[in-house]
C-alpha positions as CSV (number, residue, x, y, z in Angstrom):
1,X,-7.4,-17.9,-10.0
2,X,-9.9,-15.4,-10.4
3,X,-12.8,-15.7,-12.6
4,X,-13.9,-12.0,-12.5
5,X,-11.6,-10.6,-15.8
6,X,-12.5,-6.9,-14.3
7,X,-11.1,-7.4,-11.0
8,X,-8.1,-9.4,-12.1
9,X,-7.3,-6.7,-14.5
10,X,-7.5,-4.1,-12.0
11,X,-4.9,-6.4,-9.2
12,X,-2.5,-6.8,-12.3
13,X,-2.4,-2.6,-12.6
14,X,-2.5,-2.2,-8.8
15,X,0.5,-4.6,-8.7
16,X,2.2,-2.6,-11.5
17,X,1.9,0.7,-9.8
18,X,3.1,-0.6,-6.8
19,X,6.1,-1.6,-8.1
20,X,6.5,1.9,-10.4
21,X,6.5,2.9,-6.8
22,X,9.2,1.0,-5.2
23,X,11.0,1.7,-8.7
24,X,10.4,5.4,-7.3
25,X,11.7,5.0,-4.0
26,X,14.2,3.2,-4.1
27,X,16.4,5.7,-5.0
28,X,15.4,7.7,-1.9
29,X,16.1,4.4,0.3
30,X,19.7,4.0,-0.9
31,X,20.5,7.9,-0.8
32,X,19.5,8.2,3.0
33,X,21.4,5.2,4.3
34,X,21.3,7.3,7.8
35,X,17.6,7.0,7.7
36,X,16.8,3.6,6.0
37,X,19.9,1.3,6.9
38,X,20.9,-0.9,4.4
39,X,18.7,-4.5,4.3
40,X,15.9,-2.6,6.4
41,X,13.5,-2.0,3.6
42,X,13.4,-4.5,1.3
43,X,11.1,-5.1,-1.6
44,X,8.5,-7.6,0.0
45,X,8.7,-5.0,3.6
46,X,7.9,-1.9,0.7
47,X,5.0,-3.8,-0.8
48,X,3.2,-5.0,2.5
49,X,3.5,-1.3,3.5
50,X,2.1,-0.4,0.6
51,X,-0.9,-2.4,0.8
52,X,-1.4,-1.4,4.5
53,X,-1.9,1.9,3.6
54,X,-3.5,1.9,0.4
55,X,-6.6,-0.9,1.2
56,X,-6.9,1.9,4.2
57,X,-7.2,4.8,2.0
58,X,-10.3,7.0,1.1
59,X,-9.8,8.2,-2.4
60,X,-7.2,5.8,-3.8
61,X,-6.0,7.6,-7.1
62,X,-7.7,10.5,-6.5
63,X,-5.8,13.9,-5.5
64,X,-8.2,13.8,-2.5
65,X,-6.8,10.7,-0.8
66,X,-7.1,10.5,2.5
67,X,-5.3,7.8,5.2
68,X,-7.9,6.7,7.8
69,X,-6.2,4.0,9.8
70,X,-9.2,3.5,12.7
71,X,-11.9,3.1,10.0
72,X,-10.6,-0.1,9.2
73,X,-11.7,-1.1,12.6
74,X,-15.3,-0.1,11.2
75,X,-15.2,-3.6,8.9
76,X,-14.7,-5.4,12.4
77,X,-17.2,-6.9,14.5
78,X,-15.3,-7.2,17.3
79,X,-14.4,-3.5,17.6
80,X,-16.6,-1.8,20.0
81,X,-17.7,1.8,20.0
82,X,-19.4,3.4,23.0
């Protein structure tokens, strides 16, 4: 649906990394069942996760990253700062 080749290249390789990384930790999920019971993080609950933290991150690739969870609320007009 997107007419910008650039951009729809770059969702197709941000999709595929995303699921390099559930390939990743899955493995993790199923050896701690203590931690992550069984059904609790499924595929689609990995991916949205994902997202969430990655469209809040400073530096995405980069060794540099950085989480920033309240500067999201900087992209929101209804967040006010005194």
């Amino acid at each position: 649906m997107l007419k910008n080749d650039k951009m729809a290249q770059e969702l197709k390789e941000y999709d595929a990394d995303c699921w390099l990384d559930w390939d990743a930790f899955k493995p993790v999920i199923d050896k701690y069942p203590e931690i992550f019971p069984t059904g609790f993080v499924t595929p689609e609950v990995f991916v949205n996760s994902y997202a969430q933290v990655c469209t809040r991150c400073f530096g995405y690739g980069n060794d540099l990253a950085k989480l920033v969870p309240m500067a999201d609320n900087l992209n929101h007009s209804s967040v006010k700062l005194s």
